[in-house]
Biopython code that builds the backbone (N, CA, C, O; Angstrom):
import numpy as np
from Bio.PDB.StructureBuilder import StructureBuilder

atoms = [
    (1, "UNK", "N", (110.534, -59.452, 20.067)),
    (1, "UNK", "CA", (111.545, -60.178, 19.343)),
    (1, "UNK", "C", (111.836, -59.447, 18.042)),
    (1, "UNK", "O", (111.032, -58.767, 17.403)),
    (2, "UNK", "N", (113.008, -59.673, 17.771)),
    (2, "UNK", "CA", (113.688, -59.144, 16.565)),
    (2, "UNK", "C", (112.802, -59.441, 15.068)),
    (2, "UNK", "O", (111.933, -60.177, 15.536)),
    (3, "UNK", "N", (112.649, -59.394, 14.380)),
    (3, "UNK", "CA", (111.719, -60.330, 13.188)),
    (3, "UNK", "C", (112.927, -60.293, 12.353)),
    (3, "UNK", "O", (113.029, -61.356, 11.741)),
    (4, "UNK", "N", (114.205, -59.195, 12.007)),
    (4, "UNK", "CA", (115.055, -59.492, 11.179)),
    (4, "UNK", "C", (116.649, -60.023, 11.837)),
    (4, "UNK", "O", (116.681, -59.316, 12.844)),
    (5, "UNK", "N", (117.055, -60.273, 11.844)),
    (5, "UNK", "CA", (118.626, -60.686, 12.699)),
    (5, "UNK", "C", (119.787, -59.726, 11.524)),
    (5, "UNK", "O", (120.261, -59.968, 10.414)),
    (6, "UNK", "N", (119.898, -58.363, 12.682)),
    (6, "UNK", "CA", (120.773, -57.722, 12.367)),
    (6, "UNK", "C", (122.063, -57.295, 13.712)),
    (6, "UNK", "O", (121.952, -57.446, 14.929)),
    (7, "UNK", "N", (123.097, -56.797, 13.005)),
    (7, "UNK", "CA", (123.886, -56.670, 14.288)),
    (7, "UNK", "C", (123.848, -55.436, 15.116)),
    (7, "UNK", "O", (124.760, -55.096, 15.871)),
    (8, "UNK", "N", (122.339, -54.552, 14.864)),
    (8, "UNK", "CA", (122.303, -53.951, 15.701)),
    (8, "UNK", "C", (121.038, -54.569, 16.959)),
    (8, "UNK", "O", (120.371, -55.603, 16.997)),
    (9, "UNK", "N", (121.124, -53.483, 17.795)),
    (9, "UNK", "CA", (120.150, -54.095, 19.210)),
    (9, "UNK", "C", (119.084, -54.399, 18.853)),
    (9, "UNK", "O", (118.747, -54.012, 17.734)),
    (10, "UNK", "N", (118.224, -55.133, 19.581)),
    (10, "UNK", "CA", (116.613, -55.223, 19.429)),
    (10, "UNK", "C", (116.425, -54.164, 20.490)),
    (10, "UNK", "O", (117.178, -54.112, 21.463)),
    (11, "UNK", "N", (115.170, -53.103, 20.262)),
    (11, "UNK", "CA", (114.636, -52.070, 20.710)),
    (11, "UNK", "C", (114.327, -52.050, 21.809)),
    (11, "UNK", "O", (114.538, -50.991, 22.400)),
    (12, "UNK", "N", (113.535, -53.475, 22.771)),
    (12, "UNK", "CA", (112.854, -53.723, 23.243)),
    (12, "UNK", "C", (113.666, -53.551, 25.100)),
    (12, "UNK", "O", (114.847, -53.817, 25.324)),
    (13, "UNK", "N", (113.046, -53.249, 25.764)),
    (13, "UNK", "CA", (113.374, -53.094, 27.246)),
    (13, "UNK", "C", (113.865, -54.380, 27.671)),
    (13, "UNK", "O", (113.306, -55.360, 27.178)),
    (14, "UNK", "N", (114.736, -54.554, 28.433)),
    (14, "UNK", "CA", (115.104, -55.935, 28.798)),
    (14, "UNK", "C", (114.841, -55.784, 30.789)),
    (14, "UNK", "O", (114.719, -54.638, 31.224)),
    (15, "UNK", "N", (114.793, -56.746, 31.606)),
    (15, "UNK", "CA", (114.065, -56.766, 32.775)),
    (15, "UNK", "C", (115.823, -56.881, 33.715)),
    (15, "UNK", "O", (116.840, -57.536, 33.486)),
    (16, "UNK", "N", (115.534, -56.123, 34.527)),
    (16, "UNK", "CA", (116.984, -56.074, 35.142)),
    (16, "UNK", "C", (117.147, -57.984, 35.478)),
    (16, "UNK", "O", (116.411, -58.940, 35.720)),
    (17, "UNK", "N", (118.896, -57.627, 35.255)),
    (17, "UNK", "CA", (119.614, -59.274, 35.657)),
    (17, "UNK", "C", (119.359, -59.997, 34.878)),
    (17, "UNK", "O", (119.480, -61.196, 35.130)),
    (18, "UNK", "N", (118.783, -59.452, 33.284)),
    (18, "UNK", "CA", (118.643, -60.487, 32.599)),
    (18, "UNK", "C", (119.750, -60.613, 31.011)),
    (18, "UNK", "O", (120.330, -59.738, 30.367)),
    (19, "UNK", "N", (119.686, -61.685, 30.886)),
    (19, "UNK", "CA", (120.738, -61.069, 29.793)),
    (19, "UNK", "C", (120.167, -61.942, 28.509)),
    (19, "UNK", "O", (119.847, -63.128, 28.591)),
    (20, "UNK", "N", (120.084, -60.988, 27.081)),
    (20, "UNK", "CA", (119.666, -61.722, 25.929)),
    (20, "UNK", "C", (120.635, -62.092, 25.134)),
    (20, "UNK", "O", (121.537, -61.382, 24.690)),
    (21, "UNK", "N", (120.394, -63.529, 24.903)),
    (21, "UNK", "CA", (121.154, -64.362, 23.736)),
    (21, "UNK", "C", (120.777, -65.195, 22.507)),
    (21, "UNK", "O", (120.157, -66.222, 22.229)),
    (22, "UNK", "N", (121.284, -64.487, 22.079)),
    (22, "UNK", "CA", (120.993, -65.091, 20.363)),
    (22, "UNK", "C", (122.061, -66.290, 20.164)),
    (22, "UNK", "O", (123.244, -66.154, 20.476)),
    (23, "UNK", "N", (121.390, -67.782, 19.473)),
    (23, "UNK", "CA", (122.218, -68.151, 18.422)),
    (23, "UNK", "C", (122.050, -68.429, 17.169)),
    (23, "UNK", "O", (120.915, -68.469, 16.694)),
    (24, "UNK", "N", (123.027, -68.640, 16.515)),
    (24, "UNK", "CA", (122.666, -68.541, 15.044)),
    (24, "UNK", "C", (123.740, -69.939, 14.589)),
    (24, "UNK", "O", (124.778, -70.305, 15.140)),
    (25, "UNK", "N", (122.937, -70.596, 13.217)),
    (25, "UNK", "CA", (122.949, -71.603, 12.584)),
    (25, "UNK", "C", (123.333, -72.942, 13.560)),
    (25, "UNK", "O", (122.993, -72.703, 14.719)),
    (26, "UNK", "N", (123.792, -73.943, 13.447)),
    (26, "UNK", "CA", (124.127, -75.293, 13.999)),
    (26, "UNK", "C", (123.795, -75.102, 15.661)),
    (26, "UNK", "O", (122.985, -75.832, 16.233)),
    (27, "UNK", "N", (124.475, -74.108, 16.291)),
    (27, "UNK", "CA", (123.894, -73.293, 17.330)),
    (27, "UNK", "C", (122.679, -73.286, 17.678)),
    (27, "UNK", "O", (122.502, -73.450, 18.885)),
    (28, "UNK", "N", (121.772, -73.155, 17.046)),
    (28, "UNK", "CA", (120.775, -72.428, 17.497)),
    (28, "UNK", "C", (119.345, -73.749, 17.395)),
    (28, "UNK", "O", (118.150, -73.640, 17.121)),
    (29, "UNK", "N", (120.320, -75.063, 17.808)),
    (29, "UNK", "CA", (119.306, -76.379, 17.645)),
    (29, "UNK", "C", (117.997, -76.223, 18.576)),
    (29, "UNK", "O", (116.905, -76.632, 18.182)),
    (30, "UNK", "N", (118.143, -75.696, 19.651)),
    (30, "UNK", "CA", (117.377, -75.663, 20.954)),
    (30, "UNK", "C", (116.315, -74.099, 20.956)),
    (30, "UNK", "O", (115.505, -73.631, 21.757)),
    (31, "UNK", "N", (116.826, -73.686, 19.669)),
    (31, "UNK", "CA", (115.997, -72.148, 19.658)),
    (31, "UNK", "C", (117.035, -71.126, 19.683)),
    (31, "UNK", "O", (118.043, -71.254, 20.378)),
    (32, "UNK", "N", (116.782, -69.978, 18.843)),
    (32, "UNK", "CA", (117.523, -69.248, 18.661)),
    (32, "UNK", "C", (117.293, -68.022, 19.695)),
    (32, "UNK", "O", (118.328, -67.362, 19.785)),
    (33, "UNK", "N", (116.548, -67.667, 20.268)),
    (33, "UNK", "CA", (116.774, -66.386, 21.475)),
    (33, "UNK", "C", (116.237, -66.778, 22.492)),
    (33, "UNK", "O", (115.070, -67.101, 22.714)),
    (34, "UNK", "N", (117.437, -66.733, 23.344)),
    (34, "UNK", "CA", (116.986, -67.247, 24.793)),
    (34, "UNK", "C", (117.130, -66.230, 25.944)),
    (34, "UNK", "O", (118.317, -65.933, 25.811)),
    (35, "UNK", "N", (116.782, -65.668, 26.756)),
    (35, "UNK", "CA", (116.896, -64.824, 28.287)),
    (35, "UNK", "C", (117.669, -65.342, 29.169)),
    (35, "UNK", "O", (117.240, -66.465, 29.437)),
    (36, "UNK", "N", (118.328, -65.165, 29.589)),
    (36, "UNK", "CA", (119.190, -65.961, 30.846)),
    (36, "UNK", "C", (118.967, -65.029, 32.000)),
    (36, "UNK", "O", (119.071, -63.809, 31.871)),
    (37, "UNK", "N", (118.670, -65.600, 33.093)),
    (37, "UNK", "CA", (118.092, -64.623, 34.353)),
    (37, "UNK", "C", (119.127, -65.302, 35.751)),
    (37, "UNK", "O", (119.642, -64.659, 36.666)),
    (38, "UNK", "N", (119.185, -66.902, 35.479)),
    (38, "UNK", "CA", (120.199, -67.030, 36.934)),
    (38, "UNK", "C", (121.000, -67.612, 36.427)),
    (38, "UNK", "O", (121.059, -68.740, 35.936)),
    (39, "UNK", "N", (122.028, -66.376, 36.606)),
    (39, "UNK", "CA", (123.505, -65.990, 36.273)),
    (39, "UNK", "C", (124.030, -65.029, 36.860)),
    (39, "UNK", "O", (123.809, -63.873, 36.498)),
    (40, "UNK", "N", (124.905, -65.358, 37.980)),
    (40, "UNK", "CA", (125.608, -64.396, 38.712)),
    (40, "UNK", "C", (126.353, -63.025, 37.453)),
    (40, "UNK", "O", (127.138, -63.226, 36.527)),
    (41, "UNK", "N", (125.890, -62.045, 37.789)),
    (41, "UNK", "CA", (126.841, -60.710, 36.698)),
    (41, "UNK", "C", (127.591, -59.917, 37.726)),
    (41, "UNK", "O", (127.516, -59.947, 38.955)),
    (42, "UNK", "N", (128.203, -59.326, 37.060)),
    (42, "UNK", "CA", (128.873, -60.031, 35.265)),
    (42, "UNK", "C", (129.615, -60.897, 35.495)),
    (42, "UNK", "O", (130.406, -60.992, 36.434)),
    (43, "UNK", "N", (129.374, -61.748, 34.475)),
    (43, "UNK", "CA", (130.435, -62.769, 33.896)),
    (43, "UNK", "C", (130.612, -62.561, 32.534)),
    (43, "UNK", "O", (130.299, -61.605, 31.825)),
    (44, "UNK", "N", (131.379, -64.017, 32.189)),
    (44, "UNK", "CA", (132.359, -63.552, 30.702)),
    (44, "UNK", "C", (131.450, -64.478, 29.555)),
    (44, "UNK", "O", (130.510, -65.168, 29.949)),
    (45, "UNK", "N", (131.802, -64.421, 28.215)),
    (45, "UNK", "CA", (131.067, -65.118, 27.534)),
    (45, "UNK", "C", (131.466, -66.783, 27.453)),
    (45, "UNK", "O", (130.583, -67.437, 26.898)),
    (46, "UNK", "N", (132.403, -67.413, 27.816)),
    (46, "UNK", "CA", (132.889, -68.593, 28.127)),
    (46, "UNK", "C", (131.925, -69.576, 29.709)),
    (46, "UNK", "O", (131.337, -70.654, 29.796)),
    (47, "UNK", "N", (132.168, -68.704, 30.461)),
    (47, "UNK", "CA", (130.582, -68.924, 31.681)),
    (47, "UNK", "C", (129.036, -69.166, 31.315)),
    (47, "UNK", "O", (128.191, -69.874, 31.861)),
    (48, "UNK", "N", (128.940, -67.910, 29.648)),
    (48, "UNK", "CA", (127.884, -68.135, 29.815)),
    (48, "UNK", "C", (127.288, -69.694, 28.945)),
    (48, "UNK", "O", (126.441, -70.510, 29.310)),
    (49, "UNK", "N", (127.993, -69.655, 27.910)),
    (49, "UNK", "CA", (128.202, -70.335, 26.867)),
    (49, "UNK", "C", (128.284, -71.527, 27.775)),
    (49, "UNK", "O", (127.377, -72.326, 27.540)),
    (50, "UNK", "N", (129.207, -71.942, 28.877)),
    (50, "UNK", "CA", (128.903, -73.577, 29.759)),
    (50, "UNK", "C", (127.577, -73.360, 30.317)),
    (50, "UNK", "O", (126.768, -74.280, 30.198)),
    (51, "UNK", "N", (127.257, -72.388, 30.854)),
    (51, "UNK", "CA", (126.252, -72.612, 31.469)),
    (51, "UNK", "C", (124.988, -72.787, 30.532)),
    (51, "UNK", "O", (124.079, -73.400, 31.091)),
    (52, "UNK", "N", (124.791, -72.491, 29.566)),
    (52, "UNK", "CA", (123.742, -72.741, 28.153)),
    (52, "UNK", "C", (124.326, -74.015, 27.630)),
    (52, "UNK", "O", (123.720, -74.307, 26.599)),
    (53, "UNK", "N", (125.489, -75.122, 27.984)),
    (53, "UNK", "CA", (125.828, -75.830, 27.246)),
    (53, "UNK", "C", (125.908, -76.317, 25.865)),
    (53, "UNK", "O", (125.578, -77.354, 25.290)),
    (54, "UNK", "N", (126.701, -74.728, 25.387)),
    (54, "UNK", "CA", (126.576, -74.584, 24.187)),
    (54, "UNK", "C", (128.459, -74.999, 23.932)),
    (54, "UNK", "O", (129.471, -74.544, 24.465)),
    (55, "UNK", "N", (128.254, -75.983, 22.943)),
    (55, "UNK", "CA", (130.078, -76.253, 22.494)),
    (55, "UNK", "C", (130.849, -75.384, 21.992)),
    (55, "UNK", "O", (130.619, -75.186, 20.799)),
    (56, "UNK", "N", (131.846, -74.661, 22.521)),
    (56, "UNK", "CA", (132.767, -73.545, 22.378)),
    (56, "UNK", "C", (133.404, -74.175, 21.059)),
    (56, "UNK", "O", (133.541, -73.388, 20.123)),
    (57, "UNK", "N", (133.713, -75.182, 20.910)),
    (57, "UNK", "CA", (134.364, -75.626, 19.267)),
    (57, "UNK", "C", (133.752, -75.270, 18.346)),
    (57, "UNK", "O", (134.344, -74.707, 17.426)),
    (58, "UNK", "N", (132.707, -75.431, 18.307)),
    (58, "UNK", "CA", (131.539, -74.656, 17.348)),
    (58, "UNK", "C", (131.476, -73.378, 16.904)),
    (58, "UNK", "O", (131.088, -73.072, 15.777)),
    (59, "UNK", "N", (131.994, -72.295, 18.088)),
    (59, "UNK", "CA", (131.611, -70.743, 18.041)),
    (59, "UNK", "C", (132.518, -70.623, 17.251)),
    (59, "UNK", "O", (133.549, -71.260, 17.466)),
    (60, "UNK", "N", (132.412, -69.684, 15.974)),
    (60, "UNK", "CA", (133.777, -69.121, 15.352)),
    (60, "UNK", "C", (133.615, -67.219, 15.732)),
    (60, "UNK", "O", (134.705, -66.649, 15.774)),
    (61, "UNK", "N", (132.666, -66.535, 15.925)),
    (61, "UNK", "CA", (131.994, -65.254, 16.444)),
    (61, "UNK", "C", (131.073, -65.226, 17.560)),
    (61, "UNK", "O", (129.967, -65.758, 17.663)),
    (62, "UNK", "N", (131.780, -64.449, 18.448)),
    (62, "UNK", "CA", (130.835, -64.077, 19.848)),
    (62, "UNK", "C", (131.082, -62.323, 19.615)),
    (62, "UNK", "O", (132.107, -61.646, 19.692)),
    (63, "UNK", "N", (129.459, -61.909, 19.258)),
    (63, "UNK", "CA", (129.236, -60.763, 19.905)),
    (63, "UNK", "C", (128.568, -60.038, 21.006)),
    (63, "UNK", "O", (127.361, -60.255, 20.904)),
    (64, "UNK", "N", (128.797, -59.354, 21.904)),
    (64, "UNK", "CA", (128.125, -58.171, 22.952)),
    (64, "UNK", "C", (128.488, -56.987, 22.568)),
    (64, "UNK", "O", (129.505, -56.332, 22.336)),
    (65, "UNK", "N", (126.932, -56.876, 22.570)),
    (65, "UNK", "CA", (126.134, -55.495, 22.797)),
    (65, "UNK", "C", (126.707, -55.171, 21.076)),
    (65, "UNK", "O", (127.312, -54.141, 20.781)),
    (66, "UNK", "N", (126.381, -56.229, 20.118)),
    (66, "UNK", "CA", (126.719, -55.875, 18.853)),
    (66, "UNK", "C", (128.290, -55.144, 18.189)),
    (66, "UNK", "O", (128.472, -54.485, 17.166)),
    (67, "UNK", "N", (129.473, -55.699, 19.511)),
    (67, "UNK", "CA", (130.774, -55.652, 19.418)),
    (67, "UNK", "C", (131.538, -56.772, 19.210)),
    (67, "UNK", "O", (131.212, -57.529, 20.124)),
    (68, "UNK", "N", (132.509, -57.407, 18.419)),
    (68, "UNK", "CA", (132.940, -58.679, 18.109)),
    (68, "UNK", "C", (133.954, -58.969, 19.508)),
    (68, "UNK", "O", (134.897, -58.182, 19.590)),
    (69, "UNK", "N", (133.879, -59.766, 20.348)),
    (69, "UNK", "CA", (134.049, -59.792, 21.676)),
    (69, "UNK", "C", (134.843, -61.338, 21.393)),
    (69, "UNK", "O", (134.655, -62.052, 20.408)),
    (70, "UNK", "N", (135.814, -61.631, 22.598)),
    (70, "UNK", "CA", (136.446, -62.540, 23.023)),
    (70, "UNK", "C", (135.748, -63.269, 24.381)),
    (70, "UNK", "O", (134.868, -62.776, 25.086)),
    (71, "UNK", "N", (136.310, -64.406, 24.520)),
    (71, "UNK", "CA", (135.462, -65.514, 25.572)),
    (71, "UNK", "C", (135.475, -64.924, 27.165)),
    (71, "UNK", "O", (134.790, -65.260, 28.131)),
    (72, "UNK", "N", (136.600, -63.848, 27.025)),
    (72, "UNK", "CA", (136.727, -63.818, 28.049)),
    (72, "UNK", "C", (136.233, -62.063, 28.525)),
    (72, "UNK", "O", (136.335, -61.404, 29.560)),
    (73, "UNK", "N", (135.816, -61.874, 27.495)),
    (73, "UNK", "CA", (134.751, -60.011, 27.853)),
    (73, "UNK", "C", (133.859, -60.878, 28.323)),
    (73, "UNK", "O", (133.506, -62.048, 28.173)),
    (74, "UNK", "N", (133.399, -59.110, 29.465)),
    (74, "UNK", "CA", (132.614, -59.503, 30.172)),
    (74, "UNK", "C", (131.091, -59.258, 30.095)),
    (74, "UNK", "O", (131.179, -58.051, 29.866)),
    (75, "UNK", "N", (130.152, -59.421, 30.108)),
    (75, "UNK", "CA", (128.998, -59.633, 30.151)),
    (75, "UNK", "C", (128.455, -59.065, 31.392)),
    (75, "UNK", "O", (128.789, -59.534, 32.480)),
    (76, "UNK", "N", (127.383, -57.775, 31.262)),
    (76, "UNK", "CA", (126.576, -57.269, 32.347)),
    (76, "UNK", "C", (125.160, -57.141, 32.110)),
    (76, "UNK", "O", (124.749, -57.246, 30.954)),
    (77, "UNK", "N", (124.527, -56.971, 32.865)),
    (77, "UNK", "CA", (123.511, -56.795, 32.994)),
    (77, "UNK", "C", (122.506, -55.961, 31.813)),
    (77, "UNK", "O", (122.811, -54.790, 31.586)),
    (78, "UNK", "N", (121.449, -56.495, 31.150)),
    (78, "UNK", "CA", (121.011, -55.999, 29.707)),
    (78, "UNK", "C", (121.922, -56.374, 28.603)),
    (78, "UNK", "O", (121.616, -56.141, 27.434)),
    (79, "UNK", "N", (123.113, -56.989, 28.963)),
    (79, "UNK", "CA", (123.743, -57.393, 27.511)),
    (79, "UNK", "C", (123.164, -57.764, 26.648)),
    (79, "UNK", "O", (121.952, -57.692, 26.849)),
    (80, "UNK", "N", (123.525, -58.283, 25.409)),
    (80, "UNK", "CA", (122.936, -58.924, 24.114)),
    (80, "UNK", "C", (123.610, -59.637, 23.455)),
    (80, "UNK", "O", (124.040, -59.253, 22.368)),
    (81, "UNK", "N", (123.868, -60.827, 23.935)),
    (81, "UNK", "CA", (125.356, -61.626, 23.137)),
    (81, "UNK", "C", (124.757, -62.954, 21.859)),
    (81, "UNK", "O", (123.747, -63.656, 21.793)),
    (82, "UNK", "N", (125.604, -62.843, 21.266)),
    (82, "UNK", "CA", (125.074, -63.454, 20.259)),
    (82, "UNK", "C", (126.522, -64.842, 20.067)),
    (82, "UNK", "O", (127.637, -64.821, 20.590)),
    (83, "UNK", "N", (126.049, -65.679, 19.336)),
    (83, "UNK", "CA", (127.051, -66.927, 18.995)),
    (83, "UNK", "C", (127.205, -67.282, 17.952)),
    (83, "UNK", "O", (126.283, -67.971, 17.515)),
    (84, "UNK", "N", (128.091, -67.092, 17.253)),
    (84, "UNK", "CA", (127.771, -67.486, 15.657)),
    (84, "UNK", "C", (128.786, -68.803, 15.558)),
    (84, "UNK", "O", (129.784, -68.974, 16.259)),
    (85, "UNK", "N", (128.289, -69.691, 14.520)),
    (85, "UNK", "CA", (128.992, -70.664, 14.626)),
    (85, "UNK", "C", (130.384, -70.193, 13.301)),
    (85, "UNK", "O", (130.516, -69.083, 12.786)),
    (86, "UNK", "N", (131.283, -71.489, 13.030)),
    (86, "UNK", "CA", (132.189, -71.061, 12.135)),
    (86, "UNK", "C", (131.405, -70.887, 10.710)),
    (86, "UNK", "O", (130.345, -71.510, 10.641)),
    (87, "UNK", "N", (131.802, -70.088, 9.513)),
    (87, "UNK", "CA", (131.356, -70.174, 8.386)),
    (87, "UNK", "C", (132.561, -70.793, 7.442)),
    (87, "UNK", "O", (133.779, -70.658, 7.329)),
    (88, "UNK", "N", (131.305, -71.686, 6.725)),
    (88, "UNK", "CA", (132.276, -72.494, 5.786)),
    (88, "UNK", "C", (131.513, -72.384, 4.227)),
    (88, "UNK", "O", (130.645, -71.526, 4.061)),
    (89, "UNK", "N", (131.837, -73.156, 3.299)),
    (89, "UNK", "CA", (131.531, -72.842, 1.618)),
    (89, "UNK", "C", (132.403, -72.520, 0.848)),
    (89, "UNK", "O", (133.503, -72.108, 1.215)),
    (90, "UNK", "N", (132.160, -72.615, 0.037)),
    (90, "UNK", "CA", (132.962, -72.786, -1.133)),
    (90, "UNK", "C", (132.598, -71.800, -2.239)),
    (90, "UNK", "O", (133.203, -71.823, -3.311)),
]
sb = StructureBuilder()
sb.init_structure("model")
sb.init_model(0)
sb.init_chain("A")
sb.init_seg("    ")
for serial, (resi, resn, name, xyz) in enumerate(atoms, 1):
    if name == "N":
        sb.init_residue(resn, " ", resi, " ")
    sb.init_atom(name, np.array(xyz, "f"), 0.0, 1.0, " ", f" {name:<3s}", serial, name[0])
structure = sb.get_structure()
């Protein structure tokens, strides 16, 4: 595991068909890095995001493979997608 959350990769070997996901803040109620293993690939980040039943109203940033990506890029095998929720403050 990562120990710092940056937007580059974590180092670490990932196990074929699996795909790593990060979320971050309001997101990340259930734990912030999760493996996803049964998930037909590739799919897109909108698939994966229902299938984690994570609320798309929420996301204001989806990245793969540490690229600022849309719902509908696709997602393969060893990806690394991350969810950021919207940022707000003043």
């Amino acid at each position: 595991m990562c120990l710092m959350r940056t937007w580059t990769r974590c180092s670490r070997h990932l196990k074929t068909g699996m795909i790593e996901v990060e979320l971050f803040g309001q997101l990340a109620a259930n734990g912030s890095m999760l493996s996803v293993i049964d998930l037909a690939l590739p799919t897109t980040a909108l698939r994966l995001a229902v299938h984690l039943k994570i609320n798309q109203e929420l996301v204001g940033i989806i990245t793969i493979d540490g690229k600022q990506s849309q719902w509908t890029d696709k997602i393969y095998n060893g990806s690394r997608v991350c969810y950021f929720p919207y940022l707000a403050g003043g």
